[in-house]
N, C-alpha and C positions, 0 to 999 in steps of 0.2 A: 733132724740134725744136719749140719753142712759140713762135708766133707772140707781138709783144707787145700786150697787151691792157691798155686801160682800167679801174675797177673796174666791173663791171657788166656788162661788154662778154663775147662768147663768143671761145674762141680756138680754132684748130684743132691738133691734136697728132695725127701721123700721120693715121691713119684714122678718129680721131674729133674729131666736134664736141665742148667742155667751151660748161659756162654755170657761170657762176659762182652763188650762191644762199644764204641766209641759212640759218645752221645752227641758230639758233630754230624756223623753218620744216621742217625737212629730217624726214623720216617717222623716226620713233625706231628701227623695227624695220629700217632701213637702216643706220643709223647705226653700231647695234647689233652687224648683218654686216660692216660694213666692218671693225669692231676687231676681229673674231672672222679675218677673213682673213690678218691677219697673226699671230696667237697672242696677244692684250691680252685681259686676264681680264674687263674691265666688261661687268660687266651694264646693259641697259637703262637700269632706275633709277641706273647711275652716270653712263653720260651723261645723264640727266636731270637731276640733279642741276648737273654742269658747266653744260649750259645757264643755271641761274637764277643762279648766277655768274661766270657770262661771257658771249663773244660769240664769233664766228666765221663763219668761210665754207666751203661743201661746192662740189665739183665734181660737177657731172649731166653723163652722156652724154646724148645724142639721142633715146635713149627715159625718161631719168627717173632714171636711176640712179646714185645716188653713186659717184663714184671716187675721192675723194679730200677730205680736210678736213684745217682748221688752227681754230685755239682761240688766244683770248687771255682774258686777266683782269687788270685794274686795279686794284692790289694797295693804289694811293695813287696821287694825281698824279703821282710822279714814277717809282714803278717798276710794273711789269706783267712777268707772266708767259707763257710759250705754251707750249702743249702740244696733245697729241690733234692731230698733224700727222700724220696718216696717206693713203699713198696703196695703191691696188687695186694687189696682185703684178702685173698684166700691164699697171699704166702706170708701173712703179717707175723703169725708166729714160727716160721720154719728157718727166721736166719739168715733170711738175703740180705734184709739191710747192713746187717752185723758185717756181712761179706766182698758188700760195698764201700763200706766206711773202712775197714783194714787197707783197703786197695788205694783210697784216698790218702789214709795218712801214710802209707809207706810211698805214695807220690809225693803229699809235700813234707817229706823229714826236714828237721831244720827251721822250718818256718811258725809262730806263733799263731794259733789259731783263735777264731772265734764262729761262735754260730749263733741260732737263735730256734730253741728247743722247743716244740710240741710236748702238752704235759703227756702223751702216750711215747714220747720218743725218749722223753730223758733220763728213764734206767739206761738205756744203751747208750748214751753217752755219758752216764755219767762212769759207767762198766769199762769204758776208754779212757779215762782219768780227765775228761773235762770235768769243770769246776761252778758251782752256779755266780750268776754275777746280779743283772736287777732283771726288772719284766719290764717286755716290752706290750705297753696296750695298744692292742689294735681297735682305733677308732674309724667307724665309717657308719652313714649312712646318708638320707636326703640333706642337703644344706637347708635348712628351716629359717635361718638369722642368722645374717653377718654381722657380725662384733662391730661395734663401733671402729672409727679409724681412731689410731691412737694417736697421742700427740708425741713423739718420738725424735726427736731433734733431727735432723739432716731432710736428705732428698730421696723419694721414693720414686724409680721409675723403674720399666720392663727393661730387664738384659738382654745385651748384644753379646753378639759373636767375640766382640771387644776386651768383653769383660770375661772371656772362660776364664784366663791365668791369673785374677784377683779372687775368682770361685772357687781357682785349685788350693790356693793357697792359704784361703780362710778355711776349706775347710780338713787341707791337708793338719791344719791347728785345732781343729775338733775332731777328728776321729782320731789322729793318730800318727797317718802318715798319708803320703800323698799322691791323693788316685788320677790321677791326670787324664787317664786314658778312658777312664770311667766318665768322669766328669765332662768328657769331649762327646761322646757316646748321646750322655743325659741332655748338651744341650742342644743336639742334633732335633731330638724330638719333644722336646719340653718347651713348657712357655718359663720364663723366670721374671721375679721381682729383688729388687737390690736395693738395700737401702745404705744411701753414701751420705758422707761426714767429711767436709774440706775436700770433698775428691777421694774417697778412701770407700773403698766397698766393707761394712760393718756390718751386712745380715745378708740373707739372701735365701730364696726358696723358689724349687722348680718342680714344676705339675705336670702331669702325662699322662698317655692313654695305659688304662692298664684295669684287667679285670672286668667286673661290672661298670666300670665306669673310670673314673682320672683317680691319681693318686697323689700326695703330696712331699713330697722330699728329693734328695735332703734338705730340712730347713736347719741353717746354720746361725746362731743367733748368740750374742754376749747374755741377754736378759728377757724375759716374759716380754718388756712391753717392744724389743725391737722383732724378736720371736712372732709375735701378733701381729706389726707392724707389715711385716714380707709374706704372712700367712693370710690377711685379710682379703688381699686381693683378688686371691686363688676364689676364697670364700663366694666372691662377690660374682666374680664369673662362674661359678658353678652352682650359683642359687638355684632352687630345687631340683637337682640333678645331683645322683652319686657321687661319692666323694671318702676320699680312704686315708687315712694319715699313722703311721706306726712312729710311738713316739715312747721316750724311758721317763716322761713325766706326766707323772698319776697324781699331782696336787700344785697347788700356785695356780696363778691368772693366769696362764697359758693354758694351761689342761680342765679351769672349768671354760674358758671361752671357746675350747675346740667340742666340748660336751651341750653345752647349752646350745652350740649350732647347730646341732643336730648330730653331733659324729660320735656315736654314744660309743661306749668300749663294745666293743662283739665278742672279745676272743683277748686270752694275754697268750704271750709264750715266754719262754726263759733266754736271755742271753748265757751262753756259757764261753770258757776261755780254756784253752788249754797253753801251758806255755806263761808268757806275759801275760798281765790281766785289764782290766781298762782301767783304771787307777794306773799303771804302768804308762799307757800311753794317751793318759788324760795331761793336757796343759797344766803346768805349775801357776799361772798367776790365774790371781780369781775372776778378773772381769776379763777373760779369754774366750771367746767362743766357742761354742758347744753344741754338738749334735740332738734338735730339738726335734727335730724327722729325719728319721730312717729313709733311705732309698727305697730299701725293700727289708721286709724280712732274711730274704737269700743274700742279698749284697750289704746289709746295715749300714 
């Protein structure tokens, strides 16, 4: 059982003392083993990365060592995401994580959330009044065939530095609201493809180091074939080498071409919402663009 605690405060869980501590602060190569002990493919440099875009708090036992952590990111004032809630196999059922998560949301009162739920995690939040919304399938593995090119009306070429604030802005209109700060972050280390119309950025998808190998999002897309059109490319430069895409579509031309290429489903999770839901901050007109890949799991 968890005793209840303050933020700041230490609480006791069974046989151990927890302190609570800043995941800014927390030794990277900890960090690092803690995702590694439950099977999460980030590398170092990916939690480093999470760190400069967000915030959170790690659990230390008595001698130093992490047991447990949660991650938030302020996606806009009014909605934020959390992720990287992870606790050590031998305090899975004693209540950190429960302990972590109260500390987050009384950090963000106010703000609409969302996450993306492991099937072992979501009685605890569903136990927080989140809500379920769709699955997201995590597809990865070798690139085996790249999809043909599609015939897609407009101009497909690699993103510039040029084109961040048409990026922000498509896809401030697919998620919901607008991550700018996020999106400056992604195309520091990302390769992108954009496909424009009279001069108008209409899709777009950017790729990076990350895990076992690169990952693919966000891809931002009106339709399957413009979706395919900014996703081929990635394809194409990462033929037979790993390749990870997390996406909320499990049927259409988009999702058997990302399957037959070899990025079979591995793993689903659950979106959940607390607050607003995504129907709430999904675009009213139908041929609006839409969130075809996730950034991540943790940042959606």
């Amino acid at each position: 059982m968890v005793d209840t605690a303050g933020p700041g405060e230490k609480i006791q869980i069974d046989a151990f003392a927890i302190a609570i501590g800043a995941v800014g602060q927390a030794d990277l190569a900890q960090l690092h083993a803690l995702s590694i002990s439950v099977g999460w493919p980030h590398r170092a440099e990916d939690w480093q990365f999470l760190r400069a875009v967000g915030e959170g708090v790690v659990a230390n036992d008595e001698i130093g060592r992490i047991m447990s952590s949660a991650m938030w990111f302020r996606q806009s004032p009014e909605l934020a995401t959390i992720g990287m809630v992870i606790t050590s196999p031998r305090l899975q059922t004693q209540g950190t994580g429960l302990w972590l998560m109260e500390y987050a949301l009384r950090d963000l009162h106010g703000s609409n959330l969302r996450l993306n739920a492991t099937r072992a995690a979501q009685r605890l939040y569903l136990s927080l009044g989140f809500k379920p919304e769709m699955k997201v399938y995590q597809c990865q593995g070798l690139v085996t065939r790249v999809p043909d090119d599609v015939a897609a009306a407009g101009t497909l070429r690699a993103l510039e530095s040029a084109d961040l604030a048409a990026a922000v802005a498509l896809d401030a209109t697919a998620f919901g609201v607008p991550r700018a700060a996020l999106l400056e972050k992604l195309f520091g280390q990302s390769r992108g493809y954009g496909l424009f119309r009279d001069g108008r950025l209409v899709a777009f998808a950017l790729c990076r180091r990350f895990g076992r190998g690169h990952v693919v999002g966000p891809i931002v897309a009106a339709d399957d074939a413009d979706a395919l059109c900014v996703v081929t490319p990635h394809m194409r430069d990462h033929k037979d080498t790993f390749l990870r895409l997390d996406t909320h579509f499990g049927s259409g031309a988009f999702a058997v071409e990302v399957v037959q290429s070899g990025l079979t489903v591995f793993d689903t999770v659950l979106t959940m919402s607390l607050g607003k839901t995504l129907a709430d901050f999904a675009p009213e007109a139908p041929d609006a663009p839409r969130t075809y890949g996730l950034v991540s799991q943790t940042l959606g």
